[in-house]
C-alpha positions as CSV (number, residue, x, y, z in Angstrom):
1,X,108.6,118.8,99.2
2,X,105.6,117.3,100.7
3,X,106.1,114.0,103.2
4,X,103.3,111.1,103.5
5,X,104.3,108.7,106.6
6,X,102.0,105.3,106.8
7,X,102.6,103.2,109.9
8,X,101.6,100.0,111.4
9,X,102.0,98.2,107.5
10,X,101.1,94.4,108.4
11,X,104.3,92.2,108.7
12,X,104.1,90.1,105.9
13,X,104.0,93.2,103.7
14,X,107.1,94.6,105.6
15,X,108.8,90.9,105.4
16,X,108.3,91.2,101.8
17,X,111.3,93.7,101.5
18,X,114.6,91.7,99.8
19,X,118.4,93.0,100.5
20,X,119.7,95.3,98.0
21,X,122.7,93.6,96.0
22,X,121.6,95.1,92.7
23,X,119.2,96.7,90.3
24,X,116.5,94.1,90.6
25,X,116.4,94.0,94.2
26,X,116.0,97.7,94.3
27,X,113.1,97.4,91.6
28,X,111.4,94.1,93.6
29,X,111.5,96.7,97.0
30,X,109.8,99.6,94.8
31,X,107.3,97.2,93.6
32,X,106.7,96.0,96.9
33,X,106.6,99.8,98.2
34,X,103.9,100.3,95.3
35,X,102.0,97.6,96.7
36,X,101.8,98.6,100.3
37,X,100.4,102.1,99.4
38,X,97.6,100.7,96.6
39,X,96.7,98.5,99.7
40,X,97.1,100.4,103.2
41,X,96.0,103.9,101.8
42,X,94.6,103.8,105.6
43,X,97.9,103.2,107.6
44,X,98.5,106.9,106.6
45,X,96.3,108.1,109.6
46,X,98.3,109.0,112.4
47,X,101.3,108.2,111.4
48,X,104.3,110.9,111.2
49,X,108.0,111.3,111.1
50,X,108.7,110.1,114.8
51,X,105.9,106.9,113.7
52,X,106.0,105.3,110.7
53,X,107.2,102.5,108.8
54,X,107.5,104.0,105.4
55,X,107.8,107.5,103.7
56,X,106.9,109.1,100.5
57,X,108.6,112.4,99.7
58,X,107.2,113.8,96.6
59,X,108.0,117.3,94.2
60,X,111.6,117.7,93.8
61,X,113.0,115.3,96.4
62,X,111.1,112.2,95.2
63,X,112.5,109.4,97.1
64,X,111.0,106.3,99.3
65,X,112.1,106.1,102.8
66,X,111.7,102.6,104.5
67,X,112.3,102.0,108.3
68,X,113.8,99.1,109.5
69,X,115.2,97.5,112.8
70,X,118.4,98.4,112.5
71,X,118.0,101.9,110.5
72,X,116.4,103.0,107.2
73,X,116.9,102.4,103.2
74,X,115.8,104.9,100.7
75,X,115.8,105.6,96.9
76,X,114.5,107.5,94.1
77,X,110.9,106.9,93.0
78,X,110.5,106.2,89.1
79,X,106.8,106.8,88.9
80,X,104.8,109.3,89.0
81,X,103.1,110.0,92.2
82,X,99.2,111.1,92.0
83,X,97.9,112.7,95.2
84,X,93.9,112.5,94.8
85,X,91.3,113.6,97.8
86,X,94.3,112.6,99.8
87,X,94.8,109.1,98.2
88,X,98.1,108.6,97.1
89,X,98.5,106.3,94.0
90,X,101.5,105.6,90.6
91,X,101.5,106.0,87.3
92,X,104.3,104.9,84.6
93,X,104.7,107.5,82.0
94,X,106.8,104.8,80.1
95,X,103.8,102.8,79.7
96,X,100.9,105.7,80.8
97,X,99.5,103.7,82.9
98,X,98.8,103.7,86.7
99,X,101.3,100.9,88.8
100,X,98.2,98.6,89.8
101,X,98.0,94.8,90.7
102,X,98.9,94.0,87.2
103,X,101.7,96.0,86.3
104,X,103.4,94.9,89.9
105,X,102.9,91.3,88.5
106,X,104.4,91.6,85.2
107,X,107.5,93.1,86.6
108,X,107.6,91.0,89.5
109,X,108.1,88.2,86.6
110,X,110.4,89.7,84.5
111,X,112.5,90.1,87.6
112,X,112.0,86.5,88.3
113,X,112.6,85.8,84.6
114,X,116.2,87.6,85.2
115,X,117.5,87.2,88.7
116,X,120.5,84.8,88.3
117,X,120.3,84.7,83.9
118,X,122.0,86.0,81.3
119,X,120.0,88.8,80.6
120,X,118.0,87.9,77.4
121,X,115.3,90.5,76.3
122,X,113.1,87.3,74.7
123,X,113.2,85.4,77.3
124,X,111.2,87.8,79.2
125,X,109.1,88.7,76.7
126,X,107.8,85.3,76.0
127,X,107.7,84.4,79.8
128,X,105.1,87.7,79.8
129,X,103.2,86.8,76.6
130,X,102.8,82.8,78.2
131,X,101.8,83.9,81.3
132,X,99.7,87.0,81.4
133,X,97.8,86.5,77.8
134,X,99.3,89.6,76.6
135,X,100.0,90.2,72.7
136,X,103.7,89.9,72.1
137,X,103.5,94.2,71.2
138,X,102.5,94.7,74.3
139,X,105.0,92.3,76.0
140,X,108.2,94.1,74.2
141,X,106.4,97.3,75.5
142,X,106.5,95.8,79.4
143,X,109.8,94.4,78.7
144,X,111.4,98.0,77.5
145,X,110.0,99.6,80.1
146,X,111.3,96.8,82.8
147,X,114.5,97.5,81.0
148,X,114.9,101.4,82.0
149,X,113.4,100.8,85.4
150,X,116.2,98.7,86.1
151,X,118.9,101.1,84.2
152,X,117.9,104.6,86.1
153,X,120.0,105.9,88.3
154,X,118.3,104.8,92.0
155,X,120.0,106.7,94.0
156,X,119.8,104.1,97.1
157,X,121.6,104.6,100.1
158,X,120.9,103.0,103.9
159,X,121.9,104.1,107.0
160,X,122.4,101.1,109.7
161,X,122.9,100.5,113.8
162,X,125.0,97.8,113.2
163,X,126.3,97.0,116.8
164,X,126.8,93.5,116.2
165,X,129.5,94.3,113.4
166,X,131.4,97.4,114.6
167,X,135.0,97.8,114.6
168,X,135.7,101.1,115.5
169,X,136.6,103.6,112.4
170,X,136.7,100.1,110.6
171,X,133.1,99.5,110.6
172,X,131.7,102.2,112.3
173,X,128.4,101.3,114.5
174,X,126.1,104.0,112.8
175,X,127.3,104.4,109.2
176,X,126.0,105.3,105.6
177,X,126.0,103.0,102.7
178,X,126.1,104.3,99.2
179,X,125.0,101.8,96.4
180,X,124.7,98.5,97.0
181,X,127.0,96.7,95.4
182,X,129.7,95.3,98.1
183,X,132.7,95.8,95.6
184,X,131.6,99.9,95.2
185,X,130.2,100.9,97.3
186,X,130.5,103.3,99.8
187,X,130.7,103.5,104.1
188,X,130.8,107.0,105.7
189,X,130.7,106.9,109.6
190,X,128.2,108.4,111.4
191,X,128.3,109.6,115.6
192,X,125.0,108.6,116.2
193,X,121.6,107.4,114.8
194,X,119.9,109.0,111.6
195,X,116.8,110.8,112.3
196,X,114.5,111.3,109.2
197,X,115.7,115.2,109.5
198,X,119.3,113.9,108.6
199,X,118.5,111.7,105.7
200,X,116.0,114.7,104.2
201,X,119.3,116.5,104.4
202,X,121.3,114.4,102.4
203,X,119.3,113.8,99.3
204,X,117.1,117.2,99.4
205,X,118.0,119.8,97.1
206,X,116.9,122.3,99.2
207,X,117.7,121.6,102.3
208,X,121.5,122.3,104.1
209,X,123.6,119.6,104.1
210,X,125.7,117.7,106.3
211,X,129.5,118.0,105.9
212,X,132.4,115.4,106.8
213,X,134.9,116.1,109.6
214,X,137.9,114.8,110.1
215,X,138.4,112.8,113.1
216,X,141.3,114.0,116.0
């Protein structure tokens, strides 16, 4: 596993993140995670795991890690990462093509296209071919490859300080989430904040794991 850490990202990038309720929020926060690193590929200077605002794990462990106030969210990368003269960039293999300014567009449309629909395949298409002048081929070829982005298995968790909320083993203060979805997911209680160490731990194949104690 190798670990990238970019810090000081400006706030309107870091505002940009949305709260995970389903598949198309997680792809909107990749997306937005994409953008930061074609953009800030100097924020990586300096920055480590006791400073920084996001992470990039790559090889086997492959995940995003994002800081925020109250804790962290992470989840699986779908891309390809490229690591050149120590410039860090994407590819899609579905499309072989790198994740530049106009791929983050298209999808950034097709989520708009399908947040709060129906999901219908020719809407999205058509909303593509109208408004990026692309050949209705290529638009079913974007679409298709929206379609598995959003279908993988993203393997999102967070981990939140959420003093405002506790209520004791109820809703413990520091706690897991698995998934996102409110009616599935899942809350594991935690005795004190995450460190990047302890998330690495969870989701690394690697590396030992954490187990779950019962409580006296």
């Amino acid at each position: 596993m190798s670990a990238f850490y970019y810090h000081s990202i400006p706030g309107h990038y870091m505002s940009g993140f949305q709260a995970v309720r389903n598949s198309l929020d997680n792809l909107s926060n990749i997306l937005q995670l994409a953008e930061i690193i074609n953009s800030c590929p100097d924020h990586s200077e300096g920055a480590n795991k006791d400073n920084f605002d996001i992470a990039v794990f790559t090889n086997d462990f492959h995940r995003f890690l994002v800081k925020k106030d109250d804790g962290y969210f992470s989840m699986s990368i779908p891309f390809q990462v490229i690591v050149e003269n120590g410039n860090m960039s994407f590819n899609c293999d579905l499309l072989e093509q790198p994740v530049s300014g106009k791929f983050i567009s298209i999808m950034r449309n097709a989520i708009i296209t399908t947040h709060g629909n129906l999901h219908s395949h020719e809407e999205v298409i058509m909303s593509l071919h109208d408004n990026f002048n692309v050949s209705f081929s290529e638009a079913t070829a974007y679409y298709d490859t929206f379609a598995a982005l959003i279908s993988e298995d993203h393997g999102y968790f967070r981990f939140d300080d959420d003093e405002n909320h506790a209520n004791g083993d109820v809703h413990p203060r520091y706690h897991f989430d698995i998934f996102y979805k409110n009616n599935s997911s899942l809350k594991i209680g935690y005795d004190k904040i995450a460190g990047v160490d302890c998330l690495i731990s969870l989701a690394d194949k690697v590396t030992p794991k954490k187990y779950l104690l019962e409580r006296l």
